[in-house]
Backbone atoms as SQL, in Angstrom:
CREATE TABLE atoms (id INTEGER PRIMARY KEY, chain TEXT, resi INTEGER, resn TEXT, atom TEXT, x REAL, y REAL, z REAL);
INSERT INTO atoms VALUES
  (1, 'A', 1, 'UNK', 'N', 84.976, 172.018, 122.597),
  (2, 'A', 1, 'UNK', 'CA', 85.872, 170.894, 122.725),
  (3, 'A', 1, 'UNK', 'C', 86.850, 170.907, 121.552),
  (4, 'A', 2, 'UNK', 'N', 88.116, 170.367, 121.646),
  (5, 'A', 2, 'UNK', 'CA', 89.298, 170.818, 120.848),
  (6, 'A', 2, 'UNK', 'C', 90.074, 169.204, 120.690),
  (7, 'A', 3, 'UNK', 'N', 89.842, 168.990, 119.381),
  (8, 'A', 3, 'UNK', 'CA', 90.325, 167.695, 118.914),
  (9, 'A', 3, 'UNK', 'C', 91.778, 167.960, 119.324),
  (10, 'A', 4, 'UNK', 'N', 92.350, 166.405, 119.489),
  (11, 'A', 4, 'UNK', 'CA', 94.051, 166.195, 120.031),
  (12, 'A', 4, 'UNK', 'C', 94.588, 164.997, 118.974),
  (13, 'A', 5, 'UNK', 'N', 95.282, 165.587, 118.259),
  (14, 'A', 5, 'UNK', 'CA', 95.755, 164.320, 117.362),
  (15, 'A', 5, 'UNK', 'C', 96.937, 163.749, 117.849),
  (16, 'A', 6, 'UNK', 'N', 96.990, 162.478, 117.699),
  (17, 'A', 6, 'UNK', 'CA', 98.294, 161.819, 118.292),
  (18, 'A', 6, 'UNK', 'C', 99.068, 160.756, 116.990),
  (19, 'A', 7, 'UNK', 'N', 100.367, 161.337, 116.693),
  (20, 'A', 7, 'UNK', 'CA', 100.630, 160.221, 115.362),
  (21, 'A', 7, 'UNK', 'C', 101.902, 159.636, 116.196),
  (22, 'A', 8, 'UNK', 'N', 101.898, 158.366, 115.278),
  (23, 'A', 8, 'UNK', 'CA', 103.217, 157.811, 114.894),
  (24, 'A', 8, 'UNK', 'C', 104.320, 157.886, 113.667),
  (25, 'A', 9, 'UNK', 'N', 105.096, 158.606, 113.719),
  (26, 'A', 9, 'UNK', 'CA', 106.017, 158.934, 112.490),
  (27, 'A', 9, 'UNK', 'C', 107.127, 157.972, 112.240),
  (28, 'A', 10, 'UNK', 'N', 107.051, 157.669, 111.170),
  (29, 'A', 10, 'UNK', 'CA', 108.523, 156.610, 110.661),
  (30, 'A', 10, 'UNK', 'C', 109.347, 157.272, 111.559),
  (31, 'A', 11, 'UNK', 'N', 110.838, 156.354, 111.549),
  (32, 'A', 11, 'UNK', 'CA', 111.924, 156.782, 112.350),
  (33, 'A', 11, 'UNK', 'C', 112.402, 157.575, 111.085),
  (34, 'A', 12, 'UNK', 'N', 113.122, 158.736, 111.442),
  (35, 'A', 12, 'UNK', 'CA', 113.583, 159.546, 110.564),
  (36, 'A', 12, 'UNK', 'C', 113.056, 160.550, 110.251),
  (37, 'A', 13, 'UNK', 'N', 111.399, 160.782, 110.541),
  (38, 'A', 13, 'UNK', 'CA', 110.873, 161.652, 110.538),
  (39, 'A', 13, 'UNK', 'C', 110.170, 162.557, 111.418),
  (40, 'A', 14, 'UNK', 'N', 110.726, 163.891, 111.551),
  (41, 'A', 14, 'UNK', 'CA', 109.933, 164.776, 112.873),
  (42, 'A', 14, 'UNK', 'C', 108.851, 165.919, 112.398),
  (43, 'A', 15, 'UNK', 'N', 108.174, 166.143, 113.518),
  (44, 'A', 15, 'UNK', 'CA', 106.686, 166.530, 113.512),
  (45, 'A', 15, 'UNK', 'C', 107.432, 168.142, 112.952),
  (46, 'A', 16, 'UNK', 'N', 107.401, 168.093, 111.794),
  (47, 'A', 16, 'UNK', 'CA', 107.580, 169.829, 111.468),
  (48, 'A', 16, 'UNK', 'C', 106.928, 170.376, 111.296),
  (49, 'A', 17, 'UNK', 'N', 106.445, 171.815, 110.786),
  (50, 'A', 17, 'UNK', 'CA', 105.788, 173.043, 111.020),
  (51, 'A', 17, 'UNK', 'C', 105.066, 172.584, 109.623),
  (52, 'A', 18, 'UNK', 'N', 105.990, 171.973, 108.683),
  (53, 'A', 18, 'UNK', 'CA', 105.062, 172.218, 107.226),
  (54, 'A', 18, 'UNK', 'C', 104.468, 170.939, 107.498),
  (55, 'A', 19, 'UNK', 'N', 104.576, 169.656, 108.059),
  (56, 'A', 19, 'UNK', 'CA', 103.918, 168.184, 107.684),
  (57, 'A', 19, 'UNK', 'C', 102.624, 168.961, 108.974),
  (58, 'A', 20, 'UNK', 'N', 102.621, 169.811, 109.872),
  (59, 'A', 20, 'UNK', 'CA', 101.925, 169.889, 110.787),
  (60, 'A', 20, 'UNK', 'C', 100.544, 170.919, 110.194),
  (61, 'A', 21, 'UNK', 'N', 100.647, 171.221, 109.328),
  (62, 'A', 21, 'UNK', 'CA', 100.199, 171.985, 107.956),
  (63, 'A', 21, 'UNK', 'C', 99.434, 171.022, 107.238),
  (64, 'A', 22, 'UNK', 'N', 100.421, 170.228, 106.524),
  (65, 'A', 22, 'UNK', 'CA', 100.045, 169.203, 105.556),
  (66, 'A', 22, 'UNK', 'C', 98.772, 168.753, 106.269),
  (67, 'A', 23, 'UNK', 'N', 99.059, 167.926, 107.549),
  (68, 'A', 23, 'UNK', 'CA', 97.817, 167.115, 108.180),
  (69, 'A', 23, 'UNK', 'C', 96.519, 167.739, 108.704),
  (70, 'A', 24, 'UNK', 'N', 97.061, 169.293, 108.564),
  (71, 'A', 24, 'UNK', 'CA', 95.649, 169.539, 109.045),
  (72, 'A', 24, 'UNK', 'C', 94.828, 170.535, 107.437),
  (73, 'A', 25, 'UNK', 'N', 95.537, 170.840, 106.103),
  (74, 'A', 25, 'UNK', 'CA', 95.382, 170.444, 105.216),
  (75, 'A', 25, 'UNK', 'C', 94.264, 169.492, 104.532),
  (76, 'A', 26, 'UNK', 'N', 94.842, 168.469, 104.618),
  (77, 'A', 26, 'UNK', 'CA', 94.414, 167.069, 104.645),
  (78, 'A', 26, 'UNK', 'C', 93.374, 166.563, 105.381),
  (79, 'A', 27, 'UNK', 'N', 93.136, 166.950, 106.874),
  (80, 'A', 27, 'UNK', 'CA', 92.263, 166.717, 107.423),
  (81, 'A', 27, 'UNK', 'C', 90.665, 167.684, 107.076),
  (82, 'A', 28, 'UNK', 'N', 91.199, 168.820, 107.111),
  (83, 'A', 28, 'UNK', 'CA', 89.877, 169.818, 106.415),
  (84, 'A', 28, 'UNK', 'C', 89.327, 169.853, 105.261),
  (85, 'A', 29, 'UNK', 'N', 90.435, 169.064, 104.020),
  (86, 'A', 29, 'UNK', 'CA', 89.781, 168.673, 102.538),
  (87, 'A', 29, 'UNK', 'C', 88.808, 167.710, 102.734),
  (88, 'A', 30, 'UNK', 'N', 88.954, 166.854, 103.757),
  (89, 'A', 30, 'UNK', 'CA', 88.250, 165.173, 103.494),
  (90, 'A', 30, 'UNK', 'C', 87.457, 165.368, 104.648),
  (91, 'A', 31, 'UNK', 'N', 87.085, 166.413, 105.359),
  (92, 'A', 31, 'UNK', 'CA', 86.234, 166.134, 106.612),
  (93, 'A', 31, 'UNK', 'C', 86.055, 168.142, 106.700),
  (94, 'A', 32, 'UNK', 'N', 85.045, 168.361, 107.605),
  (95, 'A', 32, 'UNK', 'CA', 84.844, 169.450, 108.146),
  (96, 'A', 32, 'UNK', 'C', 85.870, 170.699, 108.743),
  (97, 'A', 33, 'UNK', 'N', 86.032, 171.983, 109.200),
  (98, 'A', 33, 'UNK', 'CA', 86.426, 172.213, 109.610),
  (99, 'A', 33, 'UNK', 'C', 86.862, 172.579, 111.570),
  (100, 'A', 34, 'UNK', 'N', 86.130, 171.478, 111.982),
  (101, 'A', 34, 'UNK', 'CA', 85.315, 170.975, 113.209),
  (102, 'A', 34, 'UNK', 'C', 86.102, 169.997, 113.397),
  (103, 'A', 35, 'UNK', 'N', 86.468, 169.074, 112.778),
  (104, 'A', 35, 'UNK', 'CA', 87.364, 167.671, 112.580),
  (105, 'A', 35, 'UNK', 'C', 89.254, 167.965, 112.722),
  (106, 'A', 36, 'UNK', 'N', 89.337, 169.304, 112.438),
  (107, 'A', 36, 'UNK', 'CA', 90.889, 169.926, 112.206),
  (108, 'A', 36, 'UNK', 'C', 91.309, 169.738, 113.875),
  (109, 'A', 37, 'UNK', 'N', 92.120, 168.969, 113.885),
  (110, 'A', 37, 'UNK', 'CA', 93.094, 169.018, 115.609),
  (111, 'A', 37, 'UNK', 'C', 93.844, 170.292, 116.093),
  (112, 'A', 38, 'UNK', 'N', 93.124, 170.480, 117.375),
  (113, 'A', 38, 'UNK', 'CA', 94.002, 171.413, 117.897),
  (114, 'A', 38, 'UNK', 'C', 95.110, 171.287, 117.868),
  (115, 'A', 39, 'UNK', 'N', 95.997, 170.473, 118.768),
  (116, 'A', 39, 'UNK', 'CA', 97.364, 169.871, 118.337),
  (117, 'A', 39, 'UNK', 'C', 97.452, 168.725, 118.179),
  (118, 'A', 40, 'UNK', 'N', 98.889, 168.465, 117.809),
  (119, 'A', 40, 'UNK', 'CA', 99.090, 167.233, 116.996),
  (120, 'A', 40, 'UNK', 'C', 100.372, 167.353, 117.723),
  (121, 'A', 41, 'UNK', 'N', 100.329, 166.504, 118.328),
  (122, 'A', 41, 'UNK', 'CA', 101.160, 165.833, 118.981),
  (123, 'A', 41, 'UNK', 'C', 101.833, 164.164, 118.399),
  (124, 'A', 42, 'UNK', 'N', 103.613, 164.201, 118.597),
  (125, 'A', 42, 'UNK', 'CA', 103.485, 162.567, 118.050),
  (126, 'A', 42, 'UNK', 'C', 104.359, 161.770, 119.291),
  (127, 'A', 43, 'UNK', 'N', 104.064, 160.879, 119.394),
  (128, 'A', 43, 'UNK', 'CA', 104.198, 159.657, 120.157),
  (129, 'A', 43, 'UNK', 'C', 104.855, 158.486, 119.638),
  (130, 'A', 44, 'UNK', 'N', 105.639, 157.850, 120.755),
  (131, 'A', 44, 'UNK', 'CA', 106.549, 156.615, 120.405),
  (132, 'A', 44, 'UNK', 'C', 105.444, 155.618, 119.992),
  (133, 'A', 45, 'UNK', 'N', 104.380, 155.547, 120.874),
  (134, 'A', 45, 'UNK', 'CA', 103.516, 154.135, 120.615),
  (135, 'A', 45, 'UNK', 'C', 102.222, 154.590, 121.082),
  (136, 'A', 46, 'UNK', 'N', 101.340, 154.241, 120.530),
  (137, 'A', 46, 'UNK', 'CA', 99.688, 154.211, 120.844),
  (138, 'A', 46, 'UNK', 'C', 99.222, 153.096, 121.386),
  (139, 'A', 47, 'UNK', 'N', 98.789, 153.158, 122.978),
  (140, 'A', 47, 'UNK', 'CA', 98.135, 151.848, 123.246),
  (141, 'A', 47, 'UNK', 'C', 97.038, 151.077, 122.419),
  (142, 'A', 48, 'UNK', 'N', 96.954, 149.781, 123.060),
  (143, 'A', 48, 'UNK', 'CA', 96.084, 149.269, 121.398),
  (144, 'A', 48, 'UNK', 'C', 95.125, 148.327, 123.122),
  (145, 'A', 49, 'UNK', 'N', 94.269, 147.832, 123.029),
  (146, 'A', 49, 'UNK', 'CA', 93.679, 147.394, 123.656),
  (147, 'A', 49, 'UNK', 'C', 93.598, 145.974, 123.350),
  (148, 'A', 50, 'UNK', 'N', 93.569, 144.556, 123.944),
  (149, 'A', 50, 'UNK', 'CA', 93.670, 143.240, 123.297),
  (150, 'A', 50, 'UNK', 'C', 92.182, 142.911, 123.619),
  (151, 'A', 51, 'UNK', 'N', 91.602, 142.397, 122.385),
  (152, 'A', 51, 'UNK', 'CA', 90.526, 141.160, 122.185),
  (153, 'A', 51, 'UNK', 'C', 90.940, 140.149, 122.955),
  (154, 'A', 52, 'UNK', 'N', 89.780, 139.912, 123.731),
  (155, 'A', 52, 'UNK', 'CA', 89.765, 138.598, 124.389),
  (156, 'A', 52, 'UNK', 'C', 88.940, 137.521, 124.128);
């Protein structure tokens, strides 16, 4: 099974080759190498689910 990361980036900023680096970087210092996302994909908005 193959982790899928999904971000939201400030306006102004696009998913480049080196921040796409950085995060998975970042993700393998502070967690496993099991935890690293296949891709990373970014998105306008992440659904959020409402408390009722």
């Amino acid at each position: 099974m193959q982790a899928v990361l999904f971000i939201m980036l400030r306006d102004g900023i696009g998913l480049t080759d080196d921040l796409q680096q950085k995060i998975h970087q970042t993700i393998r210092a502070a967690t496993t190498p099991r935890h690293v996302p296949a891709k990373i994909i970014a998105v306008t908005d992440i659904p959020r689910t409402s408390k009722r």
